[in-house]
Every structure is written in structure tokens, then in C-alpha cells.
VODO-818445 format. One record per residue: residue number from 1; x, y, z of N, C-alpha, C in turn. Coordinates in steps of 0.2 Angstrom, whole numbers, plus 5000, padded with zeros to 4 digits. Layout:
   nr   n.u   n.v   n.w  ca.u  ca.v  ca.w   c.u   c.v   c.w
  NUM     X     Y     Z     X     Y     Z     X     Y     Z
...
//
This chain:
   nr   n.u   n.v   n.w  ca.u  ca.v  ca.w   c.u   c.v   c.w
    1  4945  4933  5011  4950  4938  5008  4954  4934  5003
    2  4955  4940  4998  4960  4937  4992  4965  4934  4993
    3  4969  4930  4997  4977  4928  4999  4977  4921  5002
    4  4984  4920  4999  4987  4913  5001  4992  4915  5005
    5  4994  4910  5011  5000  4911  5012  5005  4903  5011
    6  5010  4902  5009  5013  4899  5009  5021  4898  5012
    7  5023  4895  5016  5031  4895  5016  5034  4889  5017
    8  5040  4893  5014  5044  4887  5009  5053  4887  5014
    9  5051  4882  5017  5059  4881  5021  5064  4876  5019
   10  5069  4879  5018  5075  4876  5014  5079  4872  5019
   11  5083  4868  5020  5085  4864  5027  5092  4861  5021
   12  5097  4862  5024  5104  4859  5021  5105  4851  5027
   13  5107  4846  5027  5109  4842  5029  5118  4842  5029
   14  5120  4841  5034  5129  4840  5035  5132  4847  5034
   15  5131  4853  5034  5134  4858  5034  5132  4866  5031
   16  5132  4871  5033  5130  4875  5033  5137  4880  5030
   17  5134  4884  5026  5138  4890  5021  5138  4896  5026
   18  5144  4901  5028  5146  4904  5034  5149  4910  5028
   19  5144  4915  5028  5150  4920  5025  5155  4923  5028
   20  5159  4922  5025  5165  4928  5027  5166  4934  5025
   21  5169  4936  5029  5169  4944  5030  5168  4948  5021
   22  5174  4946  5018  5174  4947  5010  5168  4946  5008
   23  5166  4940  5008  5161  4938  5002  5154  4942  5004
   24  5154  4945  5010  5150  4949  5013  5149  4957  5011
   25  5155  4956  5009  5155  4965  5009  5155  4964  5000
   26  5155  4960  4995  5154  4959  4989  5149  4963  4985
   27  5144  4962  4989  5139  4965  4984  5138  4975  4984
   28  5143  4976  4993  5142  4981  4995  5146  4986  4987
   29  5151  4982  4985  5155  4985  4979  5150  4986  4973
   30  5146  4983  4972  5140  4982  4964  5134  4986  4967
   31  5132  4988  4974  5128  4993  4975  5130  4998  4981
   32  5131  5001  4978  5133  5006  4984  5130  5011  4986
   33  5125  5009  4983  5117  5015  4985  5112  5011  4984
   34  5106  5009  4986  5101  5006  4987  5096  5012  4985
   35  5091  5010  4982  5084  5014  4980  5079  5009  4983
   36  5077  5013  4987  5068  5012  4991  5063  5016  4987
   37  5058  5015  4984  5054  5019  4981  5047  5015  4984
   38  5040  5024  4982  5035  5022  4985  5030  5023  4981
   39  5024  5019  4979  5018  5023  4975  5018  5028  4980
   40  5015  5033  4974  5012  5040  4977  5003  5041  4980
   41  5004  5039  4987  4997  5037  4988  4996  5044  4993
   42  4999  5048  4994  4999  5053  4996  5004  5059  4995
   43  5004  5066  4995  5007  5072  4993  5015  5069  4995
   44  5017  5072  4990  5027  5070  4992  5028  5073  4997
   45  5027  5078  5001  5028  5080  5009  5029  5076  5015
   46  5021  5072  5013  5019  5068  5017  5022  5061  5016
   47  5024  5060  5010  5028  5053  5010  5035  5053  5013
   48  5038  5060  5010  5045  5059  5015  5045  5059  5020
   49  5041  5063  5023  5040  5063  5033  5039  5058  5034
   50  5036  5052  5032  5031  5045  5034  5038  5043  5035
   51  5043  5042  5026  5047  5035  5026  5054  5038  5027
   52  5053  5044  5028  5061  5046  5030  5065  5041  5035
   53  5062  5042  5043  5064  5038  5046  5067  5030  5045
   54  5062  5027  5042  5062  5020  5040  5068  5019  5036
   55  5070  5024  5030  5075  5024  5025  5082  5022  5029
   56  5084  5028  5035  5089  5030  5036  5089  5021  5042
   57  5086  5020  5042  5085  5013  5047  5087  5008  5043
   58  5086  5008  5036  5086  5004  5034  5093  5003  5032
   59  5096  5011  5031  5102  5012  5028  5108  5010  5034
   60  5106  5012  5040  5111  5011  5044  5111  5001  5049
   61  5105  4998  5045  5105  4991  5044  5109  4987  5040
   62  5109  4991  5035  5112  4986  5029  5119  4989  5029
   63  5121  4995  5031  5128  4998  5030  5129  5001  5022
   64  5124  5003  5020  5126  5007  5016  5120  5013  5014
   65  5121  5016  5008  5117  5021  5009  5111  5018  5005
   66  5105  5022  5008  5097  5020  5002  5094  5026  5002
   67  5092  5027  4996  5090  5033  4994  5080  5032  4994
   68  5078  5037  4995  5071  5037  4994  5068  5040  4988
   69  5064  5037  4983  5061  5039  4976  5053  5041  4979
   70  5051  5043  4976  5042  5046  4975  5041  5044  4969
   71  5039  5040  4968  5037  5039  4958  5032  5044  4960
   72  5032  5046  4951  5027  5052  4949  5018  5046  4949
   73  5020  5040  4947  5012  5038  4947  5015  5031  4948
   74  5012  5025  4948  5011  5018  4949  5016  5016  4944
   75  5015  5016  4937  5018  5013  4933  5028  5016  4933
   76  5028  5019  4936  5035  5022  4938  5039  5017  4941
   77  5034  5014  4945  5039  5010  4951  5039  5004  4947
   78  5035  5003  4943  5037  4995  4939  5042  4997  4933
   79  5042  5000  4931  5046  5002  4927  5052  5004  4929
   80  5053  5007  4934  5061  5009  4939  5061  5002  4939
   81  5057  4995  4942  5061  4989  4943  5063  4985  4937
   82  5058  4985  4934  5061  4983  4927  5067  4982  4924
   83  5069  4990  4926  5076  4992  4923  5084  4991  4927
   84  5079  4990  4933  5085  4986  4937  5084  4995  4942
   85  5081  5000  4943  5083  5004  4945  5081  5005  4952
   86  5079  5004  4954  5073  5002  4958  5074  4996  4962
   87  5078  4995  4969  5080  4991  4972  5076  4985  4977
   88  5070  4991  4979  5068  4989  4986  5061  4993  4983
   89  5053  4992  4983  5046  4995  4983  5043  4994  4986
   90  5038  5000  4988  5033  4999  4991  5025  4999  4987
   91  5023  4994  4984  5018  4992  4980  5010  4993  4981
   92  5007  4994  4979  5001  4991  4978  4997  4984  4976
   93  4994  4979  4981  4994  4972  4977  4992  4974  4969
   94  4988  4979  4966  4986  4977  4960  4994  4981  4956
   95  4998  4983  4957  5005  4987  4955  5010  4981  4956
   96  5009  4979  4961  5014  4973  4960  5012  4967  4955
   97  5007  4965  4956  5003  4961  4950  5007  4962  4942
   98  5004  4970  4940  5005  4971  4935  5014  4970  4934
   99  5017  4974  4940  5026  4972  4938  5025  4964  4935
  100  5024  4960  4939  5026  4954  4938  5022  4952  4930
  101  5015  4953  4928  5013  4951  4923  5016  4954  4917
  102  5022  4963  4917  5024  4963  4912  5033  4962  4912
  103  5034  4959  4916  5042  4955  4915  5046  4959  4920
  104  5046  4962  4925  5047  4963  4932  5051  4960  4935
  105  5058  4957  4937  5060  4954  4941  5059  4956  4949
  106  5053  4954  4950  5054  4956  4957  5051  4952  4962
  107  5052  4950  4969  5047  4947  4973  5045  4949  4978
  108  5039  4947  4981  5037  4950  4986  5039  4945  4993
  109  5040  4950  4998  5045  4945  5005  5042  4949  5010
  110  5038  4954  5011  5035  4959  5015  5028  4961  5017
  111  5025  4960  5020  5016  4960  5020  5013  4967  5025
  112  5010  4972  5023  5008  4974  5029  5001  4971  5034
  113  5002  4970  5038  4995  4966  5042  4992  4974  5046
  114  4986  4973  5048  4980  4975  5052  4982  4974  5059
  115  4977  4978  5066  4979  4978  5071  4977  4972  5074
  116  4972  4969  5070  4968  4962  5072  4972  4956  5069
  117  4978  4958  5065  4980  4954  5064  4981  4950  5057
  118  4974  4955  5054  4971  4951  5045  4977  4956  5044
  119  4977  4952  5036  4981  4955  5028  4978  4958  5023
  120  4972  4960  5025  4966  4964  5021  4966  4971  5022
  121  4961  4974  5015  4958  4982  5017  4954  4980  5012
  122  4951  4987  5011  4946  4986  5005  4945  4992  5000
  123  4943  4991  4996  4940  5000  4990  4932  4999  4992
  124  4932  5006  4995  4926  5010  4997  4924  5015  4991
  125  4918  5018  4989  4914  5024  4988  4914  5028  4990
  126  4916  5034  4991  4915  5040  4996  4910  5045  4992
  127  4905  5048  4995  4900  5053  4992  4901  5058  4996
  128  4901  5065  4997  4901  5070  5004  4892  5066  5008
  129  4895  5070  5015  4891  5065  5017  4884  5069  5016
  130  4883  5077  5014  4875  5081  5014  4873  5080  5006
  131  4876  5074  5002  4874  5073  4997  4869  5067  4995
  132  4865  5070  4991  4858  5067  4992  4861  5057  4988
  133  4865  5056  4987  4867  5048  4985  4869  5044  4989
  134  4863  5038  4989  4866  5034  4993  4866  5027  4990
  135  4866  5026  4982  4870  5020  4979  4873  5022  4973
  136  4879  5018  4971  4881  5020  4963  4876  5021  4959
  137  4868  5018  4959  4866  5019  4954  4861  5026  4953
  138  4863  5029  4958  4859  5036  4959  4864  5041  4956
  139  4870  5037  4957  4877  5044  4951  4877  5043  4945
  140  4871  5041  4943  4871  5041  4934  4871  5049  4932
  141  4877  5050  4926  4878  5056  4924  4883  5061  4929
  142  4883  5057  4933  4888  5062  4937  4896  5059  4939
  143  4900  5063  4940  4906  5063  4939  4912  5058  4945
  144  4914  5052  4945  4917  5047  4945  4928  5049  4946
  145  4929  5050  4954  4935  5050  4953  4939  5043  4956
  146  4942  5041  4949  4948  5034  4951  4954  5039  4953
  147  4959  5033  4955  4965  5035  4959  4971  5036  4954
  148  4971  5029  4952  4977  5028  4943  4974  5021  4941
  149  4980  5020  4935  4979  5014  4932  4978  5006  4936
  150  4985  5010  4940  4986  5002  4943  4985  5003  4950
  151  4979  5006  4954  4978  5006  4958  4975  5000  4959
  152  4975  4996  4965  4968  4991  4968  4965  4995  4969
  153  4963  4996  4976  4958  4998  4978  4954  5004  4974
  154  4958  5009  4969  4956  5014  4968  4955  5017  4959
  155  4956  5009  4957  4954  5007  4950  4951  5000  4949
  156  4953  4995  4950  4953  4988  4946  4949  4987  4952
  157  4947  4986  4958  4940  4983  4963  4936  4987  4959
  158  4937  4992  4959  4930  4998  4958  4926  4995  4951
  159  4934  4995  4944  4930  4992  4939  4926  4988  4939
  160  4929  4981  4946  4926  4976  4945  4919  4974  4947
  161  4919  4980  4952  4911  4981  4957  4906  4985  4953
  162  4909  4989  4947  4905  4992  4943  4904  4986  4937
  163  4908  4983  4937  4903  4978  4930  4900  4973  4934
  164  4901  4971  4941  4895  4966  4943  4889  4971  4942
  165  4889  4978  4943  4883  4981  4946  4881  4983  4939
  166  4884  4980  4932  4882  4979  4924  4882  4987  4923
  167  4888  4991  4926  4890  4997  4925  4895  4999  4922
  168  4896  5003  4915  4902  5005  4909  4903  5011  4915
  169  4909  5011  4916  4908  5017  4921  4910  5024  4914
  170  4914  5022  4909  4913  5029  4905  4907  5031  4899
  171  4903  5025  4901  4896  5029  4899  4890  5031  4903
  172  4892  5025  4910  4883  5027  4914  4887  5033  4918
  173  4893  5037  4919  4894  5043  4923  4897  5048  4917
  174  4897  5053  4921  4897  5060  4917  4904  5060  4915
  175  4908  5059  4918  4915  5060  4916  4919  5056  4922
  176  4924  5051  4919  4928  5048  4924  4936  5049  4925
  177  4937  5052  4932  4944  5057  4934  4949  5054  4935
  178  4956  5053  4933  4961  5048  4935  4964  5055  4941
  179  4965  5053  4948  4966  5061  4952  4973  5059  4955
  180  4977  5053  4951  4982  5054  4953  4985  5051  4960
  181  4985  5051  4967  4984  5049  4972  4976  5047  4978
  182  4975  5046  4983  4972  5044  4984  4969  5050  4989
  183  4974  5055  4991  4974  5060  4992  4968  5065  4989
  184  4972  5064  4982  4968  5070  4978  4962  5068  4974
  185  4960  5060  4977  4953  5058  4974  4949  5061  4981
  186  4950  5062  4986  4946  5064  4991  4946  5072  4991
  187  4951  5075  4989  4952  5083  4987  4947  5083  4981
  188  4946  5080  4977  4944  5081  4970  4936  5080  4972
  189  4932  5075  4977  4925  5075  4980  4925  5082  4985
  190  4931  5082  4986  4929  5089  4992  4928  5095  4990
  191  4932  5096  4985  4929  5102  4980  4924  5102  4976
  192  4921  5098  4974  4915  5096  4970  4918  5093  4962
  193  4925  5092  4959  4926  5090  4955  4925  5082  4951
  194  4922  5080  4957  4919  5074  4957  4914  5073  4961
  195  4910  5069  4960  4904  5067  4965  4905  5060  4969
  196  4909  5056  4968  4910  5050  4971  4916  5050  4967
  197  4919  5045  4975  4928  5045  4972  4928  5037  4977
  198  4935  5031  4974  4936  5028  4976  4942  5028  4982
  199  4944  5023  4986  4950  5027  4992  4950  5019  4994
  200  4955  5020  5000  4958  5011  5002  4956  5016  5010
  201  4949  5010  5012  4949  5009  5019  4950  5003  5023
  202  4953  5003  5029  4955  4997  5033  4949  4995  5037
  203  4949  4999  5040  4943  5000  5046  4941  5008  5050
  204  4936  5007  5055  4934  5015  5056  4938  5020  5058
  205  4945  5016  5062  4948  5017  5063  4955  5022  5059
  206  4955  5016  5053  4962  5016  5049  4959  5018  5041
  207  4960  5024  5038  4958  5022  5031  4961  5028  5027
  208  4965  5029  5020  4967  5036  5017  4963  5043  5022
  209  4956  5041  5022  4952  5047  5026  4954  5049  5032
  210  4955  5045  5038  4959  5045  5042  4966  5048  5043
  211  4969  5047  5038  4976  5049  5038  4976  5056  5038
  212  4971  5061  5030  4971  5064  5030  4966  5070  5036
  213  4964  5065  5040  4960  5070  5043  4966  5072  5051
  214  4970  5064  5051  4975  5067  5056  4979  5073  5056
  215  4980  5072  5047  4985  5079  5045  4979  5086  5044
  216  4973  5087  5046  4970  5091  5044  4969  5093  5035
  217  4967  5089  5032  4967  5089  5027  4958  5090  5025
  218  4956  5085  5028  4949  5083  5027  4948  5082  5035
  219  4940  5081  5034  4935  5079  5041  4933  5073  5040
  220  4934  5068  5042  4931  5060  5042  4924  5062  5039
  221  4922  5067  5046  4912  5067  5044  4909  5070  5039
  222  4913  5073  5035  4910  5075  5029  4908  5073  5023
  223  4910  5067  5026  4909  5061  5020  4905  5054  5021
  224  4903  5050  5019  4902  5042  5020  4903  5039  5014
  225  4902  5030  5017  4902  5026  5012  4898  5025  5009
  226  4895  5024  5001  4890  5018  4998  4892  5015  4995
  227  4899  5011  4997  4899  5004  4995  4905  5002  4996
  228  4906  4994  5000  4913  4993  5002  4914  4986  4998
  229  4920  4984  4996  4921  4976  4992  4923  4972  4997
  230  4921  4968  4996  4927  4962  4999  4932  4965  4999
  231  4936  4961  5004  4943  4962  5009  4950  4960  5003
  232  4952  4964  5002  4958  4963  4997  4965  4962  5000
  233  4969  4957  4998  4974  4956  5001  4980  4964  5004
  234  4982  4966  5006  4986  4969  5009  4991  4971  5004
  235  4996  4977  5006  4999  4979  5001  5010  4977  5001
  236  5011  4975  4996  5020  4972  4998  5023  4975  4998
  237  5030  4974  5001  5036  4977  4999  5041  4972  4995
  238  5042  4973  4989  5045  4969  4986  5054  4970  4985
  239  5059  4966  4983  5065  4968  4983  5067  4964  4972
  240  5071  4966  4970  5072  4965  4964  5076  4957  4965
  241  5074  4952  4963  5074  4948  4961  5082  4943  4959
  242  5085  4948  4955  5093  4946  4956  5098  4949  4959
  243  5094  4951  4966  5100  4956  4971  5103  4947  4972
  244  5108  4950  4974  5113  4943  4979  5109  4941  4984
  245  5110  4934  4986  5103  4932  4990  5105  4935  4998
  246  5112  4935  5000  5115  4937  5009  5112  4947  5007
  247  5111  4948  5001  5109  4956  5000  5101  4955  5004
  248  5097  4950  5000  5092  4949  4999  5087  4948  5008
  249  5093  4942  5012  5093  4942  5017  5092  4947  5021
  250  5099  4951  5023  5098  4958  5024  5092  4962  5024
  251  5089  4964  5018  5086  4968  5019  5080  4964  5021
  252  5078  4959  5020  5071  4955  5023  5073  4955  5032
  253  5077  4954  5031  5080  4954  5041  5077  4960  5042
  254  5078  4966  5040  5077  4971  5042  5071  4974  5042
  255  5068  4974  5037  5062  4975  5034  5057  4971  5039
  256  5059  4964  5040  5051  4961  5044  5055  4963  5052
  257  5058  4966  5054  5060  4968  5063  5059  4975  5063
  258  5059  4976  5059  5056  4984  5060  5053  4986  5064
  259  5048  4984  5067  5043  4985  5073  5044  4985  5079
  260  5050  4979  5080  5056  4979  5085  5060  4984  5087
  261  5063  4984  5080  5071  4987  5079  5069  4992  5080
  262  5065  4996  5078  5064  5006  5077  5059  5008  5076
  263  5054  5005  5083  5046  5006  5084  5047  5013  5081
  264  5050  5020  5085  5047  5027  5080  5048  5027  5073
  265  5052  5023  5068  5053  5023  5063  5046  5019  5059
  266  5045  5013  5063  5037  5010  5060  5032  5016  5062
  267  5032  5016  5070  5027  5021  5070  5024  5029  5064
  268  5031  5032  5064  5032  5034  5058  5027  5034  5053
  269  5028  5028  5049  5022  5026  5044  5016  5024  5046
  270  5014  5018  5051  5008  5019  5054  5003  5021  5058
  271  5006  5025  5061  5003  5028  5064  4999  5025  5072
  272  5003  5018  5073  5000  5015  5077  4994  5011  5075
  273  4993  5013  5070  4986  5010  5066  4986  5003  5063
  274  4994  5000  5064  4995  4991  5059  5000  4988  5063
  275  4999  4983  5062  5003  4977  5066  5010  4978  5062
  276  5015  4973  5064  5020  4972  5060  5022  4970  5056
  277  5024  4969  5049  5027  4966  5043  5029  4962  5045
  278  5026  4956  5040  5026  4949  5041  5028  4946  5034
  279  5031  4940  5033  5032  4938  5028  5028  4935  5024
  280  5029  4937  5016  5025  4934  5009  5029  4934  5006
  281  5025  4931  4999  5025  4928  4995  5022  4929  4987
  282  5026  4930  4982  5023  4932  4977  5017  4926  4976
  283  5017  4920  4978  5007  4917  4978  5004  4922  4981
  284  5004  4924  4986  4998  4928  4989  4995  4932  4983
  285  5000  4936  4979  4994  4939  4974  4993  4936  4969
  286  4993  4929  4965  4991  4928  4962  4984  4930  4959
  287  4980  4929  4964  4972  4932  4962  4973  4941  4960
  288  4979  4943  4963  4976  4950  4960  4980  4950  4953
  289  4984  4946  4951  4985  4944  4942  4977  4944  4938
  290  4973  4940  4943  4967  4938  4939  4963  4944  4939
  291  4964  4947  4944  4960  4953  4944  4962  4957  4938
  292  4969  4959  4938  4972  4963  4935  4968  4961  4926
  293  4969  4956  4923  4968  4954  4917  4957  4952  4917
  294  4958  4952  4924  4950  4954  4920  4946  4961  4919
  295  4951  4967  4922  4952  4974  4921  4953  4974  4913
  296  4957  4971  4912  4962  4972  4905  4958  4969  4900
  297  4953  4965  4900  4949  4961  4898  4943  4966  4896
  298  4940  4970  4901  4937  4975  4901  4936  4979  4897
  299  4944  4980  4896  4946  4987  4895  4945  4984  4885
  300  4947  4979  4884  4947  4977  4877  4941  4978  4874
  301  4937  4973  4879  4931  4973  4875  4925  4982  4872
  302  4929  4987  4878  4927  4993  4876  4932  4993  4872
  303  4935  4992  4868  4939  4996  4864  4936  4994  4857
  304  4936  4990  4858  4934  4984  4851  4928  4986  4846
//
């Protein structure tokens, strides 16, 4: 698996900093509204139902209020951070990658883990499953649906798997579909508007497909894999980088007890399907920086 873990502990010798009540309630005056924002990996319905809970937990931790955003696409949320608008995210490793490579101030402090414990998933191929394919190289000419730009698992793996396999995806297939969420790359295989679509699977268990078959969306069995990557690091929750650090603490407090603090508020989001939020590190994604620019690398050499 793509990740590093490191931790880095600070230790004062002879005395300890004790805030007081004022210098506590300081930052509360500079924000007095908090914004949580989510990539859009699924229909805005579904994302508020999931993180509504989680919000108002967060909001009655911290003592103030926190608002929920839906970016319209990936780049939304690095751009809300950017601009400082954008407080608290919920990322995709290759979304967070790119914040940070285009001047982003933000870190990652938040990891989701698996039931077993890893900090992995993967980008899979999905075909319907009465479809006569059973490797990419049999979809020559036919129709290829990505997620977004800065999806992992639902762009930048896929490119990557497509040029080990010495594949231009926009000349050896018919037409390549950006479907916006992850959702609507398996909507866009289910209606035929594509023929192979990428998605982020965990296990048989746990995977975008899953989720949607919970909600009656789609039928797990109407589909299969042709092709899974290696285990890619896990996805962050990152905070902007020049909050106040006791702000900073706070929300990390809260963020990694979750699991504790308001099992149906975690459950909420997973479903029961992931362990709890555990502490990182902007190293861990370092490799998907590398990933990210040999995408971009890619992307030159067709252009040129």
C-alpha cells in the first residue's frame, strides 16, 4: 500500500501552556461559523443524510456553529481552501495531493481505516456483468467512464493502469465520459452510456457499489470486475493550516473520537462498513503528489 505513517510528538520540559478561558474563546470571535465541505462522491441527498449528523456533532463539540458545503466537483474544495473558505474537508488522496501541489494551505490530521484495520481501497473496472468483456483490451472502441479530474481512484489510478497496459485512453476507446461522481459513473454503465466505468472499491463487502445497492440504486450482481489496482492509501480529512492551533486541536479531538463520542453519527457515514478515524499526516500522501504529476505528465506529452 501507497502510505507512510509518521508521528511526530512534541514534549515541553519544566512547564506547560494552560489556556484560559479568554484565550479559548479567541478564535471563537475570528470564526464564528465553521465550513465542513465534501467531494461529491455521491448525489447531494445522500451526502447530507450521511454527514448531517456528523456536522451538528461537530458543531456542538466545538461550541460553535459548522455549516455543510457539497462542492459542485473536486476542484471546488481545493479552491474553497485556498481561499481560506473552506475550513475543515473531506478529500480524496489524489484531491488532497493536488490542494497541496497548487498552494493550498492545508493538512491532513484524519485517516479513514477499513474493518481489518488497513488504510487502503482500490479503483476497480466495472463492465455490466451479461457483457461480453472480460479485459480492457476487449473495450477497444468503446465508451470509458472516469469520475473527475482529481479523482484517485476514479481518474489518476485508472490513467495510470491504462498506460502500463500502453493504453491512450482517448484514442484506443470510443469516447472518454468525465460522470461527475462516482454514483453517476455506475449510472452512466447502467444505462449504457458507457461500457466500462471506474469506482473506488474497499472490499466485497464495502465499495461505491455497495453503498448504492444499500440505497436501491443499483444491484451489486449486475455488474463485475475486470480489473483491480493496487491498494491505495485511504481517503483525509484535512483542516486549513493557519486556523489557531487550540482551534486546530479541537477539531482533531473531535474528529478522531467520533467513533466513541457518537457511534450513530459515525455510523451515519459508514455504514458500519470502517473502522475509526485515526491519525495522519500530510507524508502519507506524498506518493499520490507523484502519482498526481505523472497524470500531468501524461496529460502533456498528449498535448504537445
Amino acid at each position: 500500500m501507497l502510505t507512510r505513517r509518521h508521528a511526530l510528538k512534541l514534549t515541553a520540559a519544566g512547564f506547560a501552556l494552560i489556556a484560559t478561558p479568554a484565550f479559548a474563546q479567541d478564535w471563537k470571535a475570528k470564526y464564528p461559523e465553521l465550513v465542513f465541505a465534501i467531494i461529491p462522491s455521491e448525489n447531494a441527498s445522500g451526502v447530507v443524510e450521511r454527514y448531517t449528523p456528523f456536522v451538528n456533532y461537530l458543531a456542538k463539540e466545538l461550541g460553535t456553529k459548522v455549516t455543510l458545503r457539497i462542492a459542485n466537483d473536486y476542484a471546488a474544495i481545493i479552491e474553497g481552501q485556498r481561499a481560506g473558505n473552506i475550513h475543515i474537508a473531506s478529500y480524496g488522496p489524489a484531491s488532497f495531493a493536488r490542494a497541496r501541489m497548487t498552494g493550498a494551505r492545508t493538512d491532513a490530521f484524519a485517516i479513514e481505516t477499513n474493518l481489518d484495520g488497513t488504510k487502503g481501497y482500490y479503483s476497480v473496472f466495472y463492465v455490466k456483468k451479461d457483457s461480453p468483456y472480460r479485459t480492457i483490451e476487449d473495450l477497444k472502441g468503446r465508451n470509458l467512464g472516469l469520475v473527475d479530474p482529481n479523482s484517485t481512484s476514479g481518474n489518476n489510478v485508472p490513467r495510470f493502469a491504462l498506460n502500463g497496459m500502453k493504453i491512450e485512453p482517448e484514442t484506443f476507446f470510443g469516447k472518454v465520459v468525465y460522470t461527475g461522481s462516482h454514483e453517476n459513473a455506475i449510472i452512466a454503465l447502467q444505462q449504457g452510456t458507457v461500457d466500462v466505468a471506474a469506482n473506488w472499491w474497499n472490499d466485497e463487502q464495502e465499495s461505491n457499489l455497495q453503498r448504492m445497492a444499500r440505497k436501491s440504486m443499483a444491484k451489486a450482481e449486475d455488474f463485475r470486475i475486470i480489473y483491480k489496482s493496487e491498494q491505495i492509501v485511504n481517503s483525509p480529512i484535512a483542516y486549513l493550516t493557519d486556523l489557531p492551533d487550540d482551534l486546530k486541536a479541537s477539531i482533531r479531538d473531535a474528529v478522531l473520537n467520533l467513533a466513541s463520542k457518537d457511534k450513530a453519527a459515525f455510523d451515519k457515514i459508514y455504514e458500519g462498513k470502517a473502522g475509526p478515524l485515526v491519525a495522519v499526516d500530510n507524508k502519507a500522501y506524498d506518493p499520490i503528489i507523484e502519482l498526481n504529476r505523472f497524470v500531468d505528465d501524461l496529460r502533456k506529452k498528449k498535448s504537445s
